[in-house]
C-alpha positions as a printed NumPy array, in Angstrom:
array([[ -4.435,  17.404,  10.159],
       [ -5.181,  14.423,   7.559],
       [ -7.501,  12.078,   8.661],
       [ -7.423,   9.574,   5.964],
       [ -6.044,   6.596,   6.819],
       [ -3.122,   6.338,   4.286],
       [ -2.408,   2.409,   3.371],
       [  0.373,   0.54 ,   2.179],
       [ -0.758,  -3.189,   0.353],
       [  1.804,  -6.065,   0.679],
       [  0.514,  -9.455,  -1.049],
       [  2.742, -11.511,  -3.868],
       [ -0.65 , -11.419,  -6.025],
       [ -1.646,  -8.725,  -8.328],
       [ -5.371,  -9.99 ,  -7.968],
       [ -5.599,  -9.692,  -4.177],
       [ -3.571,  -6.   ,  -4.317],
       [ -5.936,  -4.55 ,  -6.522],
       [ -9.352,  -6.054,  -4.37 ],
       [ -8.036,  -4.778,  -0.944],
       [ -7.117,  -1.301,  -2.803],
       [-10.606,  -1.353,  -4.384],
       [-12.371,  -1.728,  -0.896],
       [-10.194,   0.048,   1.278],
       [-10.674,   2.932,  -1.175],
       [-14.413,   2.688,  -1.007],
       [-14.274,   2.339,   2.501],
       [-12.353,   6.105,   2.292],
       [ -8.933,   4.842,   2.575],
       [ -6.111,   6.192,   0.759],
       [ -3.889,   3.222,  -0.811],
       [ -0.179,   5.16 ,  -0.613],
       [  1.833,   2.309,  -2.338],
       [  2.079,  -1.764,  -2.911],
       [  4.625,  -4.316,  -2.172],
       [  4.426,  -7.908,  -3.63 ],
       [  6.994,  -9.131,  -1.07 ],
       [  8.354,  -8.251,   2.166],
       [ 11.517,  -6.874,   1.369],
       [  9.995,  -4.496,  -0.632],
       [  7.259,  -3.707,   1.683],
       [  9.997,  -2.863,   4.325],
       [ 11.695,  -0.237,   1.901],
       [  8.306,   1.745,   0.981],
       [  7.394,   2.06 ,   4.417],
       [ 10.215,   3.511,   5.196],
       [  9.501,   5.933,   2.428],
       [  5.886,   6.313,   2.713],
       [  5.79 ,   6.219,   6.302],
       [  1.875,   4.967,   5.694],
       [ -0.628,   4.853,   8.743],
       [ -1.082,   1.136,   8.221],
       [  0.516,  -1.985,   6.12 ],
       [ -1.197,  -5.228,   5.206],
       [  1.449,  -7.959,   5.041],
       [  0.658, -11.311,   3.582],
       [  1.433, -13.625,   5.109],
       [  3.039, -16.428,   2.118],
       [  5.136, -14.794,  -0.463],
       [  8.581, -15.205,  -1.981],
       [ 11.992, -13.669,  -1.311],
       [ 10.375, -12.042,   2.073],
       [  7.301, -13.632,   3.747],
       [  5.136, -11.206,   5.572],
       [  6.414, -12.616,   9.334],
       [  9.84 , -11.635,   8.783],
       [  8.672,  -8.545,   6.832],
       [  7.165,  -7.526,  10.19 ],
       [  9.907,  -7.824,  12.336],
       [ 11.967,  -5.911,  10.236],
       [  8.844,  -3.161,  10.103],
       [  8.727,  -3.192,  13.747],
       [ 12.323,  -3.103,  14.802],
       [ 12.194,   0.102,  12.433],
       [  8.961,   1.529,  13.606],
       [  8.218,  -0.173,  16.866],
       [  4.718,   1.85 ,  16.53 ],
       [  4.258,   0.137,  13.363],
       [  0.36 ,  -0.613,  12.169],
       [  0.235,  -4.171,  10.81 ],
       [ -2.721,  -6.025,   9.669],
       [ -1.866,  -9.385,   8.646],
       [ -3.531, -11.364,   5.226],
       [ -3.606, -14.87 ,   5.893],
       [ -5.246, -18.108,   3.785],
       [ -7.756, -19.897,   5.968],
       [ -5.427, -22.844,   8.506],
       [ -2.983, -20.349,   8.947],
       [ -3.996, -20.005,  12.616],
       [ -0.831, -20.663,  14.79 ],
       [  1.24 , -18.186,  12.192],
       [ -1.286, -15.728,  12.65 ],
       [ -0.933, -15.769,  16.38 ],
       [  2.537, -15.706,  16.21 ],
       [  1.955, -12.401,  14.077],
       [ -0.115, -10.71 ,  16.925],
       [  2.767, -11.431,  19.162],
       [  5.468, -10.016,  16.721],
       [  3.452,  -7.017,  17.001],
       [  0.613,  -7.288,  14.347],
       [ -2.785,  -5.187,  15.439],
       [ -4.807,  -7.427,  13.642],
       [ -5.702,  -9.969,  10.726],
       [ -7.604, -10.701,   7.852],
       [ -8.662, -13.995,   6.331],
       [ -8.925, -14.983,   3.065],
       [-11.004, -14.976,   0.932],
       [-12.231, -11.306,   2.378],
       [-15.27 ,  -9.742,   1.642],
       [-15.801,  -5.495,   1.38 ],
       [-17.778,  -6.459,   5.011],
       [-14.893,  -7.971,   6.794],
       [-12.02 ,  -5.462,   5.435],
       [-14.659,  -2.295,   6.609],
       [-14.662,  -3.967,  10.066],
       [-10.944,  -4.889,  10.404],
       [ -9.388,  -1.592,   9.255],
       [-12.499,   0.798,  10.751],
       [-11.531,  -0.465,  14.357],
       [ -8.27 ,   1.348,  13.766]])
C-alpha cells in the first residue's frame, strides 16, 4: 500500500505552483499534476484521482469555490485544502462548509504548509 500522499496543485500562478510543489515535495509529498484554474483542476482529478487538491481560491475561467463543488459532487470524499490571500476570511469559511478540510494563507511559509497537509 502507498503511503505517499499523492498531490494535485491548483493556483492561476506559475510562481505559487512551483513553491507549494517545492515544499510539499520536501515535506515527502508526491506532486501528481497542476491546474492553473478550476476547470482544469476538476478534469485531472478525475484522472489522477490524487489523495489531496489545493484549490486557489481567485483565478480565471473557474475560481477554486466552484471548482470544489464540482470536485465534491464528483468525489463527495474529496480532500480539499483551500489557498487563499490574506481578507479572504468569509470565502474561506464558506469553503469549509462546501466541504474543504482545510486552508492555507498566503503568503505560506515551508512551516505552515508541513503543518496544514501533515494533519492529514
Amino acid at each position: 500500500m502507498n503511503l505517499v500522499k499523492r498531490i494535485l496543485i491548483t493556483d492561476d500562478a506559475v510562481f505559487m505552483r512551483f513553491s507549494l510543489k517545492a515544499m510539499l515535495e520536501k515535506c515527502g509529498f508526491q506532486v501528481v499534476g497542476e491546474a492553473e484554474n478550476g476547470a482544469i483542476a476538476i478534469e485531472k482529478y478525475k484522472v489522477l484521482k490524487p489523495d489531496i487538491v489545493t484549490l486557489d481560491i481567485t483565478m480565471p475561467i473557474m475560481d477554486g469555490l466552484e471548482a470544489l463543488k464540482n470536485i465534491k459532487a464528483f468525489d463527495k470524499n474529496a480532500k480539499v485544502i483551500m489557498i487563499s490571500a490574506m481578507g479572504q476570511e468569509t470565502i474561506v469559511r464558506e469553503a469549509i462548509m462546501l466541504g474543504a478540510i482545510g486552508f492555507v494563507i498566503k503568503p505560506f511559509i515551508q512551516e505552515t504548509i508541513t503543518k496544514a497537509f501533515s494533519k492529514l
